[in-house]
Structure formats: structure tokens, C-alpha cells
N, C-alpha and C positions, 0 to 999 in steps of 0.2 A: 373739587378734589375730595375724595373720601379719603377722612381721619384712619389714620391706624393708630389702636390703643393698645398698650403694652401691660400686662397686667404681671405682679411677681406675685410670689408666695405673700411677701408683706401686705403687698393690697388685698390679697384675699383673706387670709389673719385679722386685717383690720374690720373687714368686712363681716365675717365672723364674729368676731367681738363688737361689731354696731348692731347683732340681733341677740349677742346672749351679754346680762349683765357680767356673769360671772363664768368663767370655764376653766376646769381643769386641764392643766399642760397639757396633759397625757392625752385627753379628752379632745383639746384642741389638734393637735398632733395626730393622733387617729382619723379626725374630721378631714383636716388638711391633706392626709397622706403623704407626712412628711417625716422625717426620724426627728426621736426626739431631743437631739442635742442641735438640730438645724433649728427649731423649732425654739431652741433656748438661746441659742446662739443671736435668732430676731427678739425675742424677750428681750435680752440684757440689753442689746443696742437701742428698743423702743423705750427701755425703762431710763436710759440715759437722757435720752429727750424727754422722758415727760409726758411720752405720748402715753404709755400703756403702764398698768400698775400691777406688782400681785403681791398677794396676800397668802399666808399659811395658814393650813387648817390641819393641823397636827405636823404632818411630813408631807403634805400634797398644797403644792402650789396652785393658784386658783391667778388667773389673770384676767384683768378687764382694761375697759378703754377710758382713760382718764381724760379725754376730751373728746366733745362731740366729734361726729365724722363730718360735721358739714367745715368744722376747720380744716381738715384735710382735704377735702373738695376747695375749696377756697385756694388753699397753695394750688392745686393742681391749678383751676381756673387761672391761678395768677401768671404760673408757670407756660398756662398755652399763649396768654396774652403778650409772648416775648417774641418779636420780631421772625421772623420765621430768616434763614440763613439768606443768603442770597445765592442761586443757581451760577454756575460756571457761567454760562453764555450771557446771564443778563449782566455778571461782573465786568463780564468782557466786553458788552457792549459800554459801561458804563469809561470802564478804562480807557476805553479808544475814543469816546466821545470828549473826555475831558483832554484827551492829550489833539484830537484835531481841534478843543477850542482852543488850546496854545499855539496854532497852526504848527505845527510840527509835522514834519514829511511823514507819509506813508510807510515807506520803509525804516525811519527810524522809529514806528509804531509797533511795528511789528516788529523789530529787534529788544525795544521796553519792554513791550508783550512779554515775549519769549523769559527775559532774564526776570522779568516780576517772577513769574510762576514759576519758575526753576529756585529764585530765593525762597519762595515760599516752601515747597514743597523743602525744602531744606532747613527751616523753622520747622516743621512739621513732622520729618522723621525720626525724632526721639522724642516725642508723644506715639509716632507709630506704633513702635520697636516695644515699649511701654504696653501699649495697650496689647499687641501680639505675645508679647509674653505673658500677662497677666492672663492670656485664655490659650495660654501653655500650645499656643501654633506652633505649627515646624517648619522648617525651610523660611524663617522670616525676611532674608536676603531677597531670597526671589519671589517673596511676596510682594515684596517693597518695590523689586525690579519692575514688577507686572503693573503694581498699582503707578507708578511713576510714569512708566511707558503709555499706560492705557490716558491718563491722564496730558501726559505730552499731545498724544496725537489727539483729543478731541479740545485742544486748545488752538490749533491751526486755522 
């Protein structure tokens, strides 16, 4: 299966700062093509971690990278090393395997079935609701309707 890699503005900032010792905001900012209170806005949050540092040179802030980049390669590496989810159908295979070794009927297999993933999906819609507003979507109701529905019927 090919990797999909997601890259933001951070990683490229960082990336930027692992070829220049030292850069001015403004300087970086231009590079990046990004405005320059977005641009501050990753400063202050980098500089809280530790990861990135700056320095004054009269009135012009100068930022660099206060730890190698192969640290940061290292979390990432770590971060891939994390179990990858487990797909709907291998779940479900797993679910129905465990409930035919408790010999349990068929059909009350598929009635557990059904109410597992309706609980779940009920744990899960205010993380939804959360996340859809957080990226300011509309109609989240019938977002919710769609994803639930689409979801119901390829659990059958």
C-alpha cells in the first residue's frame, strides 16, 4: 500500500530552518509564502516546545532550530510505528469470530453486531460534531445522517 504523507506549513518551516542556521521572520515568511502573523503565530507555539528559538538583532527577529531535525524525524518514525486502526470488515470479522467461539446463534450475532456499532457510533458523535465545527462545515446534522447511514449499511 502506498504511504500518503501529509506535510503542513510546520514541516516545511522546519525544514527551512534545518538548511538555514539563522532566518529572519520576515525572510522566512516570504520563503514560505505565508503572512506574517501565521508565521508568528508557529514561532510562539515552536518556541514553547523548545523546538525553535529566536533571537533579536535590534527590532528584526531572527529564528533558528534548536534541535536537530533528525529528532523530529525520530517522533515522526515513532509516530508511524503505531499500530495502524483496524478496517470495519476485519473488526467485524474479529467480532463475529469471538462471539461464534462462545457458540452463540447466528442471529443473535448479528443483532450484537448491529447494537455494537450503533453504540459506538454514539460514543463518537460528539467528537464528530467537534471536529465539524472546528472546520466551520455546514449542515452538520445531515452530515452526521450520511456518515451514520453510509456507515450502517456497509456493516451488513
Amino acid at each position: 500500500m502506498d504511504e500518503m504523507i501529509v506535510k503542513t506549513g510546520v514541516d516545511d518551516l522546519l525544514e527551512l530552518l534545518a538548511s538555514s542556521p539563522k532566518i529572519a521572520l520576515s525572510e522566512a515568511a516570504a520563503k514560505l509564502h505565508v503572512p506574517i502573523d501565521v508565521l508568528q503565530a508557529w514561532t510562539d507555539f515552536l518556541v514553547e516546545e523548545s523546538i525553535i528559538g529566536v533571537e533579536y538583532r535590534f527590532t528584526t527577529p531572527y529564528i533558528y532550530l534548536n534541535k536537530p531535525i533528525e529528532m523530529h524525524q525520530q517522533k515522526k518514525d515513532a509516530e508511524k510505528d503505531v499500530e495502524e486502526p483496524m478496517t470495519l470488515d476485519a473488526f467485524k470479522k474479529e467480532f463475529w469470530g469471538k462471539a461464534r467461539a462462545k457458540n452463540l446463534p447466528e442471529d443473535h450475532i448479528d443483532i450484537l453486531w448491529k447494537n455494537h456499532v450503533e453504540q459506538e457510533l454514539e460514543r463518537k458523535k460528539k467528537y464528530f460534531f467537534f471536529e465539524a465545527n472546528n472546520r466551520q462545515l455546514v449542515k452538520i446534522d445531515e452530515l452526521w445522517d450520511e456518515y451514520k447511514k453510509n456507515l450502517l449499511a456497509s456493516t451488513t
